[in-house]
PLY file of the C-alpha trace (Angstrom):
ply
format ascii 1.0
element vertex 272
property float x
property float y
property float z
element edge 271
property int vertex1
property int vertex2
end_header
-1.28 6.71 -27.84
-1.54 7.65 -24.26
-0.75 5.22 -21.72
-1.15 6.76 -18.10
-3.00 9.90 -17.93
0.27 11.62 -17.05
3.30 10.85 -18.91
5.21 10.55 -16.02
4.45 7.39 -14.72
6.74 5.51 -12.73
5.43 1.88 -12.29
6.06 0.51 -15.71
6.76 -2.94 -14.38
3.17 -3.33 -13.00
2.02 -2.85 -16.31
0.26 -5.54 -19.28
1.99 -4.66 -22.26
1.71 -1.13 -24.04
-0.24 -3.07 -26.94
-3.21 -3.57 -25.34
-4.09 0.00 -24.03
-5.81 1.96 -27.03
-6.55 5.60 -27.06
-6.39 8.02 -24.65
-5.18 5.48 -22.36
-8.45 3.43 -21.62
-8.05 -0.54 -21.45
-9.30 -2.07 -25.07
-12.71 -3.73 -24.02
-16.35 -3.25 -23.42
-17.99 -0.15 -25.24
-18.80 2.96 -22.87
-22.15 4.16 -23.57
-23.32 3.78 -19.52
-24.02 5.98 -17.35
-20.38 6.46 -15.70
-18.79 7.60 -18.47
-20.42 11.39 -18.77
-21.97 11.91 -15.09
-18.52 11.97 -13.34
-17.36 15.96 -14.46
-16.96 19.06 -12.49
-21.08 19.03 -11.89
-20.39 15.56 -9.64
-17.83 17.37 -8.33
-19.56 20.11 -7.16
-22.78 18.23 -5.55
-20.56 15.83 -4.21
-18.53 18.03 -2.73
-19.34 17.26 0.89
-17.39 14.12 0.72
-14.25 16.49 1.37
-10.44 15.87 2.12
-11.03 15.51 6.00
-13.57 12.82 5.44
-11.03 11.05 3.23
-7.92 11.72 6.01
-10.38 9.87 8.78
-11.53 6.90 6.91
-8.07 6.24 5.32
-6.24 6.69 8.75
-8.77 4.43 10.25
-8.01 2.28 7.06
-4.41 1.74 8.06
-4.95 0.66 11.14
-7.26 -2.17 10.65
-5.82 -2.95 7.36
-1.76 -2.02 7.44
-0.74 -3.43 4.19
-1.82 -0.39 2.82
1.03 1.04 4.19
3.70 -0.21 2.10
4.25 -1.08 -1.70
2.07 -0.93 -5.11
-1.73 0.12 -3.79
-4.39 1.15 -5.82
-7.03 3.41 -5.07
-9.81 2.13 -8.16
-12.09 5.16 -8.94
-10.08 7.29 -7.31
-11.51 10.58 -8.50
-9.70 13.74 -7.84
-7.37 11.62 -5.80
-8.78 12.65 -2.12
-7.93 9.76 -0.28
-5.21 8.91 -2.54
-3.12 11.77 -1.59
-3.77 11.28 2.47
-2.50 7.72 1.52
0.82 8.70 -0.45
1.73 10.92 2.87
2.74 7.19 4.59
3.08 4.68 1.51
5.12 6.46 -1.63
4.05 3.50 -4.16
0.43 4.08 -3.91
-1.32 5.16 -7.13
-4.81 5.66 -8.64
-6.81 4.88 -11.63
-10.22 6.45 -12.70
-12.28 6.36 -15.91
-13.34 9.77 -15.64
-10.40 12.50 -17.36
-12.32 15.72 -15.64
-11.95 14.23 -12.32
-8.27 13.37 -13.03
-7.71 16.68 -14.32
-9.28 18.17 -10.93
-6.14 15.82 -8.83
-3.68 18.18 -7.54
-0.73 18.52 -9.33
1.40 16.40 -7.11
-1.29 13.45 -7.84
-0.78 13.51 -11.61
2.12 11.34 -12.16
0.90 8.47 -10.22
-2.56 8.36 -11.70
-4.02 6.03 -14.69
-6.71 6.67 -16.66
-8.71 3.40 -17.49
-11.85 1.03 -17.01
-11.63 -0.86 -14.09
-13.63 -3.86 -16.02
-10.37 -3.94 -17.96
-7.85 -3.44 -15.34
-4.26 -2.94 -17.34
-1.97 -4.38 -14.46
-0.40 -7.70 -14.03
-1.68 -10.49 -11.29
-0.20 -10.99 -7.89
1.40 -7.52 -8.05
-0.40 -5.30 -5.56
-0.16 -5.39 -1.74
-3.58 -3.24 -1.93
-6.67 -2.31 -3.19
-9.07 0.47 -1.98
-12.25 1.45 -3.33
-13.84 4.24 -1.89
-17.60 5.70 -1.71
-19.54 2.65 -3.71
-17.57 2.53 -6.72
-18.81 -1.19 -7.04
-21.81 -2.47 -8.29
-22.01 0.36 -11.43
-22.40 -2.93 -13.83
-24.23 -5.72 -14.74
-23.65 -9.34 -12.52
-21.62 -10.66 -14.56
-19.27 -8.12 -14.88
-19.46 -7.47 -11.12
-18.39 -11.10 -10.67
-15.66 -10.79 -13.27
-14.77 -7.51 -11.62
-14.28 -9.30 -8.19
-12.08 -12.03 -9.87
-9.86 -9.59 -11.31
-9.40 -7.32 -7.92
-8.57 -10.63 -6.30
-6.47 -12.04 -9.05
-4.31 -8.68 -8.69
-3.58 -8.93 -5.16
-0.42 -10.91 -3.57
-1.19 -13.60 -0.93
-2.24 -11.81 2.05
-2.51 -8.16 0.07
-6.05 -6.74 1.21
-9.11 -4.70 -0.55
-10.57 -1.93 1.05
-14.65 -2.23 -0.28
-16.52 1.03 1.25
-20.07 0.26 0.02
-23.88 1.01 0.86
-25.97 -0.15 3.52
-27.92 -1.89 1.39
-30.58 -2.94 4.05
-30.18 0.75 5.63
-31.06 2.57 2.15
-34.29 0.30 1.55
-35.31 1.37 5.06
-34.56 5.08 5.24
-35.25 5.91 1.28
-35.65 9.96 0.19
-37.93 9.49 -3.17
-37.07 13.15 -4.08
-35.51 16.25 -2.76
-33.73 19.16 -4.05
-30.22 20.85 -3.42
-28.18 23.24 -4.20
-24.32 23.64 -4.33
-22.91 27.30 -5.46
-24.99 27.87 -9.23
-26.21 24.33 -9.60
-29.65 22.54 -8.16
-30.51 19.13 -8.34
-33.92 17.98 -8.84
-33.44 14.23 -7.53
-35.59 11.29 -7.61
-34.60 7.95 -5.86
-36.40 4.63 -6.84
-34.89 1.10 -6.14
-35.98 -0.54 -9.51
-35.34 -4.31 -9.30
-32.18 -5.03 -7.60
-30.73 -1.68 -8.20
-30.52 1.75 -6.39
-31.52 4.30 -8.94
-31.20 7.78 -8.81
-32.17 10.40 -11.29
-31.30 14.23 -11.42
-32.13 17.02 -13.22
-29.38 19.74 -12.98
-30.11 23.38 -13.38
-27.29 25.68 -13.64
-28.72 28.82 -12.29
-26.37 31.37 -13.95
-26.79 30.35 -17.26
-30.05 28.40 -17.43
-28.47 25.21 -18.76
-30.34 21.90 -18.10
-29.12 18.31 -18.41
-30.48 15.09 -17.07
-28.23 12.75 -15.51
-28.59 9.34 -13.39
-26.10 6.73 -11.23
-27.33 3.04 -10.76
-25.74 0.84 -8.25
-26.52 -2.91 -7.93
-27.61 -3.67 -4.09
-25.79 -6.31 -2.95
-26.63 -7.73 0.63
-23.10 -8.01 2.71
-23.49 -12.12 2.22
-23.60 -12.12 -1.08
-20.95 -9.84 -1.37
-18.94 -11.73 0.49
-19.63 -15.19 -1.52
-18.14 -12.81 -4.24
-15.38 -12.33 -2.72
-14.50 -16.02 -1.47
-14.77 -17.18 -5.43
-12.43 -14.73 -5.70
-9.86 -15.87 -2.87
-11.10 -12.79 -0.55
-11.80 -13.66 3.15
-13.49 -10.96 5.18
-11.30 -9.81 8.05
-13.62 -7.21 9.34
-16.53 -4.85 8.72
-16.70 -1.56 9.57
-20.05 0.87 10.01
-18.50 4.31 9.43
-15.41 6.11 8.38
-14.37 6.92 12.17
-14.05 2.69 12.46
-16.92 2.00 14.43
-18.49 -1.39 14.06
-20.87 -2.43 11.11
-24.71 -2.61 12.92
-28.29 -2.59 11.03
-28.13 1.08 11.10
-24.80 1.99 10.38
-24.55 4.41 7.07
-22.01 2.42 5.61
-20.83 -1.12 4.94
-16.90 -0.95 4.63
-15.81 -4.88 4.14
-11.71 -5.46 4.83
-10.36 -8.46 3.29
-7.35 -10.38 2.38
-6.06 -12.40 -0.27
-5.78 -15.73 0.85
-2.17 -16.87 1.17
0 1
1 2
2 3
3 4
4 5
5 6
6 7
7 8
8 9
9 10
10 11
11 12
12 13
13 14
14 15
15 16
16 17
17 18
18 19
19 20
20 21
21 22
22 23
23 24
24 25
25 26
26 27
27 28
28 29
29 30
30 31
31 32
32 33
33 34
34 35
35 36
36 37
37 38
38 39
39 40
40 41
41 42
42 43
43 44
44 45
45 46
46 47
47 48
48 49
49 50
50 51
51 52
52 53
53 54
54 55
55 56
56 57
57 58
58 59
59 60
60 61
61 62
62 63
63 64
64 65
65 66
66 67
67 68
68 69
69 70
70 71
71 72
72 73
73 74
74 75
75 76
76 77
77 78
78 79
79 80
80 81
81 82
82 83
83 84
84 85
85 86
86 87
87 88
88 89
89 90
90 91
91 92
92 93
93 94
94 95
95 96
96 97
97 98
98 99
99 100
100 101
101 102
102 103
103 104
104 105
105 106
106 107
107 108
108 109
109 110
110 111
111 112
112 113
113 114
114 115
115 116
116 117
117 118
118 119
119 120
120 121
121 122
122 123
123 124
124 125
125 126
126 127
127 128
128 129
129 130
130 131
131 132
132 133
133 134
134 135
135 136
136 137
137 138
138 139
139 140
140 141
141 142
142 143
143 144
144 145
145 146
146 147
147 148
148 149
149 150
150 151
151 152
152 153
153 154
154 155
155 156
156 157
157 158
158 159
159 160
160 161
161 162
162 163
163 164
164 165
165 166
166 167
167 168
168 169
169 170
170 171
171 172
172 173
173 174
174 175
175 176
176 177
177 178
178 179
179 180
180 181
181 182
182 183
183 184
184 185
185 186
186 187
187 188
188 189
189 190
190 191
191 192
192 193
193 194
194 195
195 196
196 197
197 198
198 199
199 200
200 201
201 202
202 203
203 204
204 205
205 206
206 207
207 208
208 209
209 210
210 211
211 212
212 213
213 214
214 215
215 216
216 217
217 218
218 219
219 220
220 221
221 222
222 223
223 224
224 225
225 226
226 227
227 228
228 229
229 230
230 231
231 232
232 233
233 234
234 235
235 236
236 237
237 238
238 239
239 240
240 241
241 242
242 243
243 244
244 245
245 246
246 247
247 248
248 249
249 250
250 251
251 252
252 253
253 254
254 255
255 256
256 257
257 258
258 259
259 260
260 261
261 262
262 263
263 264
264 265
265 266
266 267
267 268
268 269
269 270
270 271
Protein backbone atom coordinates (compact mmCIF):
# COMPACT_ATOMS: atom_id res chain seq x y z
CA UNK A 1 0.00 0.00 0.00
CA UNK A 2 0.91 3.48 -0.91
CA UNK A 3 -0.10 6.20 1.22
CA UNK A 4 1.18 9.67 -0.19
CA UNK A 5 2.30 9.63 -3.65
CA UNK A 6 5.84 10.16 -2.37
CA UNK A 7 7.07 8.22 0.47
CA UNK A 8 8.42 11.02 2.02
CA UNK A 9 5.71 12.67 3.50
CA UNK A 10 6.04 14.71 6.41
CA UNK A 11 2.52 15.58 7.82
CA UNK A 12 1.55 12.28 9.29
CA UNK A 13 -0.40 13.90 12.06
CA UNK A 14 -2.92 15.50 9.60
CA UNK A 15 -3.68 12.22 8.50
CA UNK A 16 -7.16 9.63 9.03
CA UNK A 17 -5.69 6.49 9.82
CA UNK A 18 -3.45 4.38 7.33
CA UNK A 19 -6.49 1.80 7.22
CA UNK A 20 -8.64 3.59 5.29
CA UNK A 21 -6.43 4.59 2.24
CA UNK A 22 -6.43 1.51 -0.28
CA UNK A 23 -4.22 1.16 -3.24
CA UNK A 24 -2.06 3.31 -4.78
CA UNK A 25 -2.90 5.77 -2.25
CA UNK A 26 -6.50 6.88 -3.36
CA UNK A 27 -9.17 7.42 -0.44
CA UNK A 28 -11.52 4.04 -0.27
CA UNK A 29 -14.89 5.42 -1.75
CA UNK A 30 -16.88 6.16 -4.81
CA UNK A 31 -15.85 4.14 -8.05
CA UNK A 32 -13.81 6.23 -10.78
CA UNK A 33 -15.21 5.60 -14.06
CA UNK A 34 -15.82 9.72 -14.79
CA UNK A 35 -14.42 11.69 -16.83
CA UNK A 36 -11.49 13.09 -14.46
CA UNK A 37 -9.89 10.15 -13.96
CA UNK A 38 -8.18 9.56 -17.67
CA UNK A 39 -8.41 13.25 -19.27
CA UNK A 40 -5.90 14.80 -16.77
CA UNK A 41 -2.29 13.24 -18.52
CA UNK A 42 0.49 14.87 -20.31
CA UNK A 43 -2.18 15.68 -23.40
CA UNK A 44 -4.07 18.22 -20.65
CA UNK A 45 -0.89 19.21 -19.96
CA UNK A 46 0.13 20.20 -23.10
CA UNK A 47 -3.22 22.15 -24.31
CA UNK A 48 -3.39 23.61 -21.09
CA UNK A 49 -0.25 24.75 -21.06
CA UNK A 50 -0.96 28.47 -21.25
CA UNK A 51 -2.03 28.50 -17.70
CA UNK A 52 1.88 28.75 -16.94
CA UNK A 53 4.01 29.35 -13.69
CA UNK A 54 3.77 33.28 -14.00
CA UNK A 55 0.03 33.12 -14.10
CA UNK A 56 0.15 30.96 -10.98
CA UNK A 57 3.01 33.49 -9.16
CA UNK A 58 0.31 36.56 -9.85
CA UNK A 59 -2.86 35.05 -8.70
CA UNK A 60 -1.24 33.36 -5.62
CA UNK A 61 0.67 36.63 -4.64
CA UNK A 62 -2.50 38.47 -5.08
CA UNK A 63 -3.95 35.47 -3.01
CA UNK A 64 -1.87 36.33 0.02
CA UNK A 65 -2.69 39.53 0.26
CA UNK A 66 -6.38 39.43 0.41
CA UNK A 67 -6.36 36.16 2.09
CA UNK A 68 -2.98 35.94 4.51
CA UNK A 69 -3.71 32.80 6.29
CA UNK A 70 -2.31 31.19 3.50
CA UNK A 71 0.78 32.26 4.65
CA UNK A 72 1.39 30.17 7.55
CA UNK A 73 0.69 26.45 8.63
CA UNK A 74 -1.00 23.16 6.98
CA UNK A 75 -2.59 24.57 3.40
CA UNK A 76 -3.79 22.59 0.78
CA UNK A 77 -3.78 23.26 -2.71
CA UNK A 78 -6.90 20.45 -3.87
CA UNK A 79 -6.24 19.50 -7.56
CA UNK A 80 -3.15 20.81 -7.50
CA UNK A 81 -1.78 19.38 -10.72
CA UNK A 82 1.83 19.63 -11.48
CA UNK A 83 2.01 21.74 -8.38
CA UNK A 84 2.25 25.37 -10.21
CA UNK A 85 0.87 27.43 -7.71
CA UNK A 86 1.79 25.13 -5.05
CA UNK A 87 5.39 25.69 -5.40
CA UNK A 88 5.04 29.80 -5.67
CA UNK A 89 3.13 29.14 -2.34
CA UNK A 90 5.83 26.91 -0.45
CA UNK A 91 8.44 29.95 -1.32
CA UNK A 92 6.53 31.97 1.86
CA UNK A 93 4.55 29.14 3.85
CA UNK A 94 6.88 25.73 4.29
CA UNK A 95 3.70 23.57 5.51
CA UNK A 96 1.77 23.95 2.41
CA UNK A 97 1.06 20.73 0.46
CA UNK A 98 -1.03 19.37 -2.44
CA UNK A 99 -3.25 16.58 -3.35
CA UNK A 100 -4.45 15.55 -6.91
CA UNK A 101 -6.23 12.47 -8.32
CA UNK A 102 -4.37 12.46 -11.38
CA UNK A 103 -0.59 10.32 -10.93
CA UNK A 104 0.73 11.82 -14.55
CA UNK A 105 0.23 15.25 -13.38
CA UNK A 106 1.94 14.43 -10.02
CA UNK A 107 4.63 12.80 -11.76
CA UNK A 108 5.06 16.10 -14.01
CA UNK A 109 5.63 18.26 -10.16
CA UNK A 110 9.14 19.17 -9.91
CA UNK A 111 11.14 17.20 -7.88
CA UNK A 112 11.21 19.50 -4.94
CA UNK A 113 7.17 19.21 -4.98
CA UNK A 114 7.15 15.43 -4.54
CA UNK A 115 7.39 14.95 -0.92
CA UNK A 116 4.65 17.22 0.02
CA UNK A 117 2.13 15.94 -2.47
CA UNK A 118 -0.89 13.27 -1.95
CA UNK A 119 -2.41 11.40 -4.33
CA UNK A 120 -6.25 11.00 -3.65
CA UNK A 121 -10.02 11.88 -4.44
CA UNK A 122 -10.97 14.96 -3.10
CA UNK A 123 -14.73 13.44 -2.56
CA UNK A 124 -12.85 11.35 -0.02
CA UNK A 125 -10.53 13.77 1.47
CA UNK A 126 -8.01 11.54 3.89
CA UNK A 127 -7.25 14.42 6.47
CA UNK A 128 -8.63 15.09 9.84
CA UNK A 129 -11.26 18.15 10.66
CA UNK A 130 -10.28 21.50 12.00
CA UNK A 131 -6.67 20.92 10.92
CA UNK A 132 -5.93 23.27 8.03
CA UNK A 133 -5.42 27.07 8.18
CA UNK A 134 -6.11 26.84 4.19
CA UNK A 135 -7.59 25.66 1.30
CA UNK A 136 -6.98 26.72 -2.37
CA UNK A 137 -8.50 25.45 -5.36
CA UNK A 138 -7.31 26.70 -8.44
CA UNK A 139 -8.69 26.93 -12.23
CA UNK A 140 -12.46 25.34 -11.62
CA UNK A 141 -11.57 22.25 -9.98
CA UNK A 142 -15.19 22.37 -8.44
CA UNK A 143 -18.26 21.41 -9.82
CA UNK A 144 -16.63 18.03 -11.75
CA UNK A 145 -19.59 15.98 -9.80
CA UNK A 146 -22.98 15.45 -9.31
CA UNK A 147 -25.04 17.98 -6.54
CA UNK A 148 -24.90 15.98 -4.09
CA UNK A 149 -21.50 15.28 -4.00
CA UNK A 150 -20.73 18.97 -4.67
CA UNK A 151 -22.68 19.71 -1.47
CA UNK A 152 -20.92 16.95 0.43
CA UNK A 153 -17.72 18.22 -1.11
CA UNK A 154 -18.35 21.78 0.35
CA UNK A 155 -19.12 20.26 3.85
CA UNK A 156 -15.99 18.48 3.93
CA UNK A 157 -13.64 21.60 2.69
CA UNK A 158 -15.37 23.49 5.46
CA UNK A 159 -15.33 20.78 8.04
CA UNK A 160 -11.37 20.70 7.42
CA UNK A 161 -10.69 24.19 8.04
CA UNK A 162 -9.90 25.80 11.68
CA UNK A 163 -12.12 28.73 12.82
CA UNK A 164 -11.16 31.57 10.76
CA UNK A 165 -8.84 29.26 8.20
CA UNK A 166 -10.00 30.44 4.58
CA UNK A 167 -10.69 28.66 0.98
CA UNK A 168 -9.42 30.04 -1.98
CA UNK A 169 -12.48 28.97 -4.81
CA UNK A 170 -11.13 30.27 -8.40
CA UNK A 171 -14.18 29.31 -10.53
CA UNK A 172 -16.05 30.28 -13.90
CA UNK A 173 -17.99 33.14 -14.77
CA UNK A 174 -20.81 31.29 -15.02
CA UNK A 175 -23.06 34.18 -16.38
CA UNK A 176 -19.89 35.37 -18.57
CA UNK A 177 -19.48 31.78 -20.35
CA UNK A 178 -23.37 31.57 -21.25
CA UNK A 179 -22.87 35.02 -22.81
CA UNK A 180 -19.60 34.79 -24.70
CA UNK A 181 -19.86 30.81 -25.67
CA UNK A 182 -17.24 29.34 -28.62
CA UNK A 183 -19.45 26.18 -29.93
CA UNK A 184 -16.26 24.87 -31.69
CA UNK A 185 -12.79 25.80 -32.61
CA UNK A 186 -9.58 24.13 -33.16
CA UNK A 187 -5.95 24.40 -31.67
CA UNK A 188 -2.91 23.29 -31.70
CA UNK A 189 -0.08 22.92 -29.07
CA UNK A 190 3.45 21.35 -30.41
CA UNK A 191 2.09 17.67 -32.25
CA UNK A 192 -1.39 17.71 -30.81
CA UNK A 193 -4.83 19.50 -32.25
CA UNK A 194 -7.95 19.70 -30.63
CA UNK A 195 -11.11 19.50 -32.41
CA UNK A 196 -13.44 21.14 -29.59
CA UNK A 197 -17.05 21.47 -29.26
CA UNK A 198 -18.70 23.48 -26.35
CA UNK A 199 -22.46 22.93 -25.48
CA UNK A 200 -24.01 23.89 -22.03
CA UNK A 201 -26.31 20.76 -21.68
CA UNK A 202 -28.66 21.30 -18.71
CA UNK A 203 -26.93 22.89 -15.90
CA UNK A 204 -23.55 21.89 -17.02
CA UNK A 205 -20.66 23.35 -19.18
CA UNK A 206 -19.71 20.61 -21.55
CA UNK A 207 -16.90 20.39 -23.62
CA UNK A 208 -15.86 17.72 -26.01
CA UNK A 209 -12.45 17.17 -27.89
CA UNK A 210 -11.12 15.15 -30.32
CA UNK A 211 -7.25 14.97 -30.06
CA UNK A 212 -5.08 14.26 -33.00
CA UNK A 213 -1.53 13.62 -32.40
CA UNK A 214 0.00 14.73 -35.59
CA UNK A 215 3.27 12.70 -35.47
CA UNK A 216 1.87 9.54 -35.03
CA UNK A 217 -1.74 9.73 -36.18
CA UNK A 218 -3.22 8.64 -32.85
CA UNK A 219 -6.84 9.72 -32.08
CA UNK A 220 -8.73 9.70 -28.78
CA UNK A 221 -11.88 11.42 -27.70
CA UNK A 222 -11.96 13.08 -24.51
CA UNK A 223 -14.51 15.54 -22.58
CA UNK A 224 -14.57 17.81 -19.04
CA UNK A 225 -18.07 18.70 -17.53
CA UNK A 226 -18.39 21.33 -14.95
CA UNK A 227 -21.65 22.07 -13.06
CA UNK A 228 -22.52 26.01 -13.47
CA UNK A 229 -23.16 27.30 -10.39
CA UNK A 230 -24.39 31.04 -10.17
CA UNK A 231 -22.03 32.96 -7.39
CA UNK A 232 -25.40 32.89 -4.95
CA UNK A 233 -25.83 29.62 -4.96
CA UNK A 234 -22.42 28.96 -4.47
CA UNK A 235 -22.30 30.90 -1.75
CA UNK A 236 -25.54 29.27 0.06
CA UNK A 237 -23.08 26.26 -0.32
CA UNK A 238 -20.74 27.57 1.39
CA UNK A 239 -22.76 29.14 4.46
CA UNK A 240 -24.24 25.33 5.13
CA UNK A 241 -20.89 24.69 5.26
CA UNK A 242 -19.74 27.49 7.87
CA UNK A 243 -18.02 29.55 4.84
CA UNK A 244 -18.73 33.35 4.80
CA UNK A 245 -17.61 35.19 1.69
CA UNK A 246 -15.00 37.82 2.50
CA UNK A 247 -14.46 38.96 -0.99
CA UNK A 248 -14.70 38.27 -4.72
CA UNK A 249 -12.27 38.80 -7.04
CA UNK A 250 -12.63 39.17 -11.17
CA UNK A 251 -9.11 38.18 -12.27
CA UNK A 252 -5.84 36.79 -11.12
CA UNK A 253 -4.15 40.43 -10.97
CA UNK A 254 -7.05 41.12 -7.94
CA UNK A 255 -9.24 43.29 -9.68
CA UNK A 256 -12.84 43.34 -8.61
CA UNK A 257 -15.50 40.64 -9.64
CA UNK A 258 -17.97 42.66 -12.44
CA UNK A 259 -20.53 40.97 -15.08
CA UNK A 260 -17.69 40.66 -17.40
CA UNK A 261 -14.89 39.69 -15.48
CA UNK A 262 -13.29 36.14 -16.81
CA UNK A 263 -13.25 34.76 -13.55
CA UNK A 264 -15.18 34.38 -10.31
CA UNK A 265 -12.48 33.85 -7.47
CA UNK A 266 -14.74 33.68 -4.03
CA UNK A 267 -12.39 34.22 -0.60
CA UNK A 268 -13.89 32.90 2.44
CA UNK A 269 -13.44 32.03 5.98
CA UNK A 270 -14.37 29.53 8.35
CA UNK A 271 -16.54 30.95 10.74
CA UNK A 272 -14.97 31.19 14.19
Amino acid sequence: MQLPFYPRWPFDSLLEPASAWGTLGVWKGAALAEWFESWFDEDYALLYSHRDEEEARVAMERALRVAPELATGPVLDLACGVGRHLEILRQTNPLAFGMDLSRALLGMAPPGLRPWLLRGDMRRLPLKAGTLHGICLWFTPFGYFSDDENRALMMDLGGLLRPRGVLVMDYLNTDLVARTLIPEDTVEWGEVRAQNRRSIEGDRLVKRMVLTHRDTGERRDVIESVRLYPPLELQAMAARAGLRLRRVLGTYSGEAFTEDSPRWIGIFEKAP
